[in-house]
N, C-alpha and C positions, 0 to 999 in steps of 0.2 A: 504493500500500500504506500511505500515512499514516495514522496511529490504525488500524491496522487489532488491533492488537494491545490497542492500548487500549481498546478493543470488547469487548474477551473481557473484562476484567474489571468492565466496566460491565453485564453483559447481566442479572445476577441477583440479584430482591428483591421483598420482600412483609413485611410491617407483622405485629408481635409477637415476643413473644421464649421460649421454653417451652425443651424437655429440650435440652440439648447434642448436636449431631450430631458434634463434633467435638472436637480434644484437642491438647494439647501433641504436638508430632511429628511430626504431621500432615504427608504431603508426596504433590503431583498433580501430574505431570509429563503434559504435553500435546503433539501432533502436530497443524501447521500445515500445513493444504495449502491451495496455489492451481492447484483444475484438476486436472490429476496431480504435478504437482510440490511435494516436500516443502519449501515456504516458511522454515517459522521452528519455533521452540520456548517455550515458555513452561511456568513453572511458579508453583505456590504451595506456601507453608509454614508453618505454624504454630509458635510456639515462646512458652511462659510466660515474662512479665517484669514489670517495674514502672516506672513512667512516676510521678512526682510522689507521690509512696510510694503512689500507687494499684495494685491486682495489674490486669494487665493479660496479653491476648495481642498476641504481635508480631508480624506478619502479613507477607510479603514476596513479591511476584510480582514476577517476572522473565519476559522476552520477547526472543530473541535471532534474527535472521534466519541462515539456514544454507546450503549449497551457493551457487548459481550467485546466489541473489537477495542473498547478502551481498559478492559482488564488486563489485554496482550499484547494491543497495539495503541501506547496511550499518542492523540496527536494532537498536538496544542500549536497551529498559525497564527502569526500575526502579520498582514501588509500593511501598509500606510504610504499613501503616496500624494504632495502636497502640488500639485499643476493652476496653472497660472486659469485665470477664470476666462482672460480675452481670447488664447491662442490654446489651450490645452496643453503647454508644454511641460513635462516633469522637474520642479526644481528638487526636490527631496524625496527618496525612497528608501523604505525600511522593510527587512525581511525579516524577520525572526518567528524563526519553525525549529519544531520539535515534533521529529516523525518516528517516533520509534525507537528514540533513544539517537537518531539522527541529524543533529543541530548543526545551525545555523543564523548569525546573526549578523549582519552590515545595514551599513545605513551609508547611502552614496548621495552626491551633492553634485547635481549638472547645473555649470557656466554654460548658456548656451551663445553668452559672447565669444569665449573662445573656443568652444565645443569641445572641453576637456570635464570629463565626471571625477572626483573625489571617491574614493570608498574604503570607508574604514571597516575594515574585522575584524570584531569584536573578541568574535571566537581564537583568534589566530593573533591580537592584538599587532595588526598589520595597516598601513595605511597608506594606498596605491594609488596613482592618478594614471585616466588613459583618452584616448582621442574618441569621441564619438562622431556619428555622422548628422546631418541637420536636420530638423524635425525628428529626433529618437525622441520615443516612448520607454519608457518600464513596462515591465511586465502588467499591473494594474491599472495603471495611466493608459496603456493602450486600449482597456475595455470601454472606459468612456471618452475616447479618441474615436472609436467605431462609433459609438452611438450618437454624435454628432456629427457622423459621416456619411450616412445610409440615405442615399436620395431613391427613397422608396420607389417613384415615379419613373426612374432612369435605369432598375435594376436590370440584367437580364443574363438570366441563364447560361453557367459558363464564363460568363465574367471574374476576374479573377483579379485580385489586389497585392500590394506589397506594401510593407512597414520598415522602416529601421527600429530595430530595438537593440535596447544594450544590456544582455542576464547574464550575469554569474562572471564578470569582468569580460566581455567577451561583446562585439559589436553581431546581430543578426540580421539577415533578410527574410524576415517572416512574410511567408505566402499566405490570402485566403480566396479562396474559390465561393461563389455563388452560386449554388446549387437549383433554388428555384423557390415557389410556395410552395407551404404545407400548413394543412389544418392540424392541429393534433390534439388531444382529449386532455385537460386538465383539472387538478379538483376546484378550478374554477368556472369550468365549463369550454366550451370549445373555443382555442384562438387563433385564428391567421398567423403563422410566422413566416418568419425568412429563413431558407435552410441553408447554412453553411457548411465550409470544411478547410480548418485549417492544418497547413501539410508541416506536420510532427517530424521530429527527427524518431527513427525507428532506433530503438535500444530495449532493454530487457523491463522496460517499464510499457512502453506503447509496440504492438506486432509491428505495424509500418508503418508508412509515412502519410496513411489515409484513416489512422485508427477513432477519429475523433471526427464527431457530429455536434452541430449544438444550429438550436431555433431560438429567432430572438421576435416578440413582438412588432408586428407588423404595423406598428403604429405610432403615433408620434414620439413614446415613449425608447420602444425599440430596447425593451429588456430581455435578458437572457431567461427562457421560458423552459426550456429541457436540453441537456448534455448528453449524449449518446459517446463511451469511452470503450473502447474492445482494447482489452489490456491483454499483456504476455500471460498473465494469472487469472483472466477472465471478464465479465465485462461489467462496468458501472456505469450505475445513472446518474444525474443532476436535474432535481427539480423544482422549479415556484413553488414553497410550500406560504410563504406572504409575500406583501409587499405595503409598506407606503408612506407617503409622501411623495408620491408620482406625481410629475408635474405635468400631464396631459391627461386622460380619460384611459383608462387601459380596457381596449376596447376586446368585449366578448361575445361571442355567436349566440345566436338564441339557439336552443336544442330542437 
């Protein structure tokens, strides 16, 4: 179950920035299964602040393992990631997880005058500087980089995106494909999404490089509504178990 958590927040993103889907207050509480059994929990939050008298949002996703898999597998995430409120850009991100007895803990600082990131290691008491590329996201910061991205009206099938991201000291080209609509059944009732697919590095956590599905509301909103994961060890879900302080109508199908 290592990174399996940190999966979910890395899964969503696509290049530009237009209307706000989103707002102070903002809260999306998620359901983790492996199989039939309820794994974990994870959430996100939104909240207005200010970082270096810049206005900023304060972003925090949390991932807690629950029942029988936190007796064996205990797993305590923490993200937080502080982007600028005009451009979505990451100036401070924080990772500290505990997967299993698995830790890790930095907190990196992007200039994006010089486009040089900061990251100190807590764990390792180490503290590195490296070049990034323009417009880089984090791994969190890129979920609401997407959802201010998504020109519903323009999508089309087979469409396919790219990102700069910068994880684990290391600069990325994350791909995402546009798959198409899909209705799919939720315990809120049936809702339009967008179906995606972003192309994973294949290792003994993900079978390949297609292992991962996820549907995001098909609506102003454009929140992450079901994760479809096919792992080397079997396959997990992610699903809207709440939400809110939605800043659009989260629009659902009559039955």
């Amino acid at each position: 179950m290592k990174l399996i958590l940190s999966a979910l927040f890395l899964l969503f993103t696509l290049i530009g920035y237009s209307q706000n889907a989103f707002g102070d207050g903002e809260r999306l509480n998620f359901k983790i299964k492996y199989g039939w059994f309820n794994a974990s929990k994870a959430s996100l939050e939104v909240k207005k602040s200010k970082l270096k008298d810049k206005d900023v949002y304060h972003i925090v996703g949390t991932g807690k393992s629950v029942g029988l898999l936190d007796v064996f597998f205990k797993v305590r995430d923490r993200y937080e990631t502080f982007i600028t409120r005009d451009h979505g850009l990451p100036m401070k991100f924080i990772r500290d997880i505990n997967e299993g007895g698995y830790k890790k803990h930095k907190e990196l600082f992007f200039d994006h005058n010089t486009g040089r990131v900061k990251v100190v290691d807590f764990k390792h008491n180490t503290t590195d500087s490296f070049d990034f590329k323009p417009d880089t996201q984090d791994m969190l910061s890129a979920f609401y980089k997407l959802r201010n991205s998504i020109d519903i009206n323009n999508l089309k099938p087979g469409q396919e995106f790219n990102l700069n991201m910068f994880f684990d000291n290391e600069n990325y080209d994350f791909k995402t494909k546009f798959l198409g609509y899909d209705t799919i059944e939720t315990k809120f009732g049936k809702v339009e999404c967008l179906k995606f697919r972003p192309y994973v590095m294949a290792d003994r956590v993900f079978e390949e490089s297609e292992s991962l599905t996820f549907w995001v509301s098909a609506d102003k909103n454009k929140i992450p509504v079901k994760i479809q994961a096919d792992l080397a060890v079997g396959s997990l879900t992610a699903e809207l178990n709440e939400y809110a302080g939605l800043k659009h109508p989260f629009r659902i199908l009559m039955n």
